[in-house]
N, C-alpha and C positions, 0 to 999 in steps of 0.2 A: 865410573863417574863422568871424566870426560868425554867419552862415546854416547851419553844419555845426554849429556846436557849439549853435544853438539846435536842432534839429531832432533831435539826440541828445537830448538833453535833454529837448524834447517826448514824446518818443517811449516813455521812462520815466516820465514826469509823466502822461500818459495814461492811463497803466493805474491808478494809483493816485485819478484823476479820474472813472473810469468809476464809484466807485459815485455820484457825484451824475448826471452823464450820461455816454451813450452818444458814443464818438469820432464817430461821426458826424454826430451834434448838434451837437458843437464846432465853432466857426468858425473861421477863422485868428485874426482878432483876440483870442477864447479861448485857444487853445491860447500867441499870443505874452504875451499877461498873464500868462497860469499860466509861462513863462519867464521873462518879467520880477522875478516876484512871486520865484522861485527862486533866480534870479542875486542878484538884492537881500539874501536873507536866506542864501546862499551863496557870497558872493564867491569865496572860494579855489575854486571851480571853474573860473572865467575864469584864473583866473595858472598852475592845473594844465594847461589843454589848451595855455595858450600855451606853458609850456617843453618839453612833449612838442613842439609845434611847431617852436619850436626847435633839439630837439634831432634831429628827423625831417631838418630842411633843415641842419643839421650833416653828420647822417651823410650826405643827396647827395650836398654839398659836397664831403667827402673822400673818398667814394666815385671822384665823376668825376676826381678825381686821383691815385685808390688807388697807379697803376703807378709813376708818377713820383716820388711820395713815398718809397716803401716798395722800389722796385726797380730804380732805371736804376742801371746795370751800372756807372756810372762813380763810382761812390759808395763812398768807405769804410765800413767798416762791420765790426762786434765782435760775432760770436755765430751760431750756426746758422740756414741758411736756413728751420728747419722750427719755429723755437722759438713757443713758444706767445705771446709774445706781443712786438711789434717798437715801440719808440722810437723816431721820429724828431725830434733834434734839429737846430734850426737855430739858429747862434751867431757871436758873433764875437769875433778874439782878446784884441780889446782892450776887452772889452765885462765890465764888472765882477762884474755879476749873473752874465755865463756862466763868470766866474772860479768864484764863490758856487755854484755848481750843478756844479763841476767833481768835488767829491769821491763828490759822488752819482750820478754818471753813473759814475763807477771803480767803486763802490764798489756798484751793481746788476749791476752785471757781474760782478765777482767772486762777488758772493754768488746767482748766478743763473746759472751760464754753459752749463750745457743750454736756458734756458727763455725766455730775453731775448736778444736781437738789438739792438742798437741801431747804426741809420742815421745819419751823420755829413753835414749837411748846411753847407758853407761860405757862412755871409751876410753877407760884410766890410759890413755897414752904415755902420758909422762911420767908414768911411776917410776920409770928406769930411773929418773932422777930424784924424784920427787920422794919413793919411797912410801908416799901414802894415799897416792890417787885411786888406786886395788882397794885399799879397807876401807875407804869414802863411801868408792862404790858399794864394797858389799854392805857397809854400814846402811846406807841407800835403801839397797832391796831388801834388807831384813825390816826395814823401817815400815816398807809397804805390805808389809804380811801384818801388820798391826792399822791400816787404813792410815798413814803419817807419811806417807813418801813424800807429797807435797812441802809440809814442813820440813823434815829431813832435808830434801834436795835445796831450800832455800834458802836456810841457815847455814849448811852445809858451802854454798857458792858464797855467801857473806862471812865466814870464818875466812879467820889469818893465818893459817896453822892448822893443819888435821893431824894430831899427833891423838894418839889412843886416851889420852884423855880428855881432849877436846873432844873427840867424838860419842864420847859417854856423856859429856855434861850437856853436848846439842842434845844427847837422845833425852835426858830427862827434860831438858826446856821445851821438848816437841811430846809430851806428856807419854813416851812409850815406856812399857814392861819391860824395864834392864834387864832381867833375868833371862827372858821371852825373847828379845832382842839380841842379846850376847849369844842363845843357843844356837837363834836363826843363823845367825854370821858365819859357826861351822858347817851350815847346808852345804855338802860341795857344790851343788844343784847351780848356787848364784853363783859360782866357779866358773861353773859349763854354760850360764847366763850370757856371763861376760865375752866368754871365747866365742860364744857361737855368733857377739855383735863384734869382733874382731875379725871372724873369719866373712860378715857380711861387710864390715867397714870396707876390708880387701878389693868387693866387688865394684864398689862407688868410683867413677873416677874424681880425681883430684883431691880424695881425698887425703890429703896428706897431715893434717893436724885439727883441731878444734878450734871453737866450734864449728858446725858442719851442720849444713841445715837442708832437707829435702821438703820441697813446697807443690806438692804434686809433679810436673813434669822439670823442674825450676831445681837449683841449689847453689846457693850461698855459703861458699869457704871465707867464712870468717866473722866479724861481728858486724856486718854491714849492715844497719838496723833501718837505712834507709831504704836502700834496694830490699829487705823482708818486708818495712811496711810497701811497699809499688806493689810488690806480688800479691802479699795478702789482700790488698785493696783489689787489685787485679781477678783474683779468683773469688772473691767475693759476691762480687758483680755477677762476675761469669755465673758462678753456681746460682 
């Protein structure tokens, strides 16, 4: 990184050097002074190429995970496959912050519903505590095998309590087949759903808790609705 960003550097310093001497005159040790001398009386150049840095090994990052993020088939999900620009949130029900981010995620839907997609990624994180952000979840996905995951997921973040018979009485208010519903719940299938978005959540950096938002090359640890709506607005345009 530093050998690349001095050598650009040099390389424009040079020419502006050439009226005292000829580049080939220079030596290395000339040419690293006159970058030194640069860097020193320019700082903000080293913290500009490190966040394009950054943000280079960002977009690989989600790049090499683009499919899985943004496409596996078992995923619910609100809005045109072709929309210009796709959300993927990762949450969990009992998770307060993803309560606090709940009306904003309604609430770009509606007001965007040609142009926004957003991907519904189940990350029962906190079950270790919680004891019931796992059966939310799978409450969830069995919900969307009957076309209700929307409502499910909704109700399900506006509930005080997910105890197994809150989660029965949401299902009847969200008009599903209890019977149909309770089968789905033992698919182990949603089991290997959820692990296989634990073993992607792994790959995300920072992601350390909910909610967790990926906005094309962009993501948002936490309920920052301010900095979601900049980006969405931002890629909006763009697209």
């Amino acid at each position: 990184m530093k050998r690349i960003l001095a050598l650009t550097l040099a390389a424009s310093l040079m020419l502006s050097a050439c009226t005292q001497a000829s580049a080939t005159d220079m030596s290395r040790k000339d040419i690293e002074k006159i970058v030194a001398e640069y860097l020193m009386e320019n700082p903000e150049i080293v913290e500009q190429a490190l966040e394009e840095l950054d943000r280079k090994r960002m977009s690989e990052s989600l790049n090499a995970i683009r499919k899985d993020l943004e496409n596996d088939s078992r995923d619910a999900t609100v809005g045109p496959k072709n929309a210009k620009v796709t959300i993927v949130e990762f949450f969990d029900y009992n998770c307060g912050y993803c309560k606090q981010s709940t009306e904003w995620v309604r609430d770009i839907i509606k007001k965007h519903p040609k142009d926004v997609r957003v991907v519904f990624k189940e990350l029962p994180i906190l079950d270790g505590r919680s004891k019931t952000s796992r059966s939310a979840s799978i409450a969830a996905l069995a919900a969307a095998r009957q076309g209700k995951y929307s409502d499910m997921h909704f109700a399900l973040m506006e509930a005080q309590g997910l105890s197994a018979d809150r989660l029965e009485k949401i299902a009847k208010s969200a008009g599903l087949d209890i019977e149909m519903w309770q089968q789905d719940m033992k698919d182990d299938s949603l089991e290997d759903q959820i692990e296989d978005t634990f073993r992607l959540a792994r790959q995300l950096p920072n992601l350390t808790g909910t909610p967790y938002f990926v906005i094309g090359d962009e993501i948002v640890a936490g309920a920052n609705v301010a900095l979601l709506d900049e980006i969405v607005k931002k890629a909006l345009k763009a697209g």
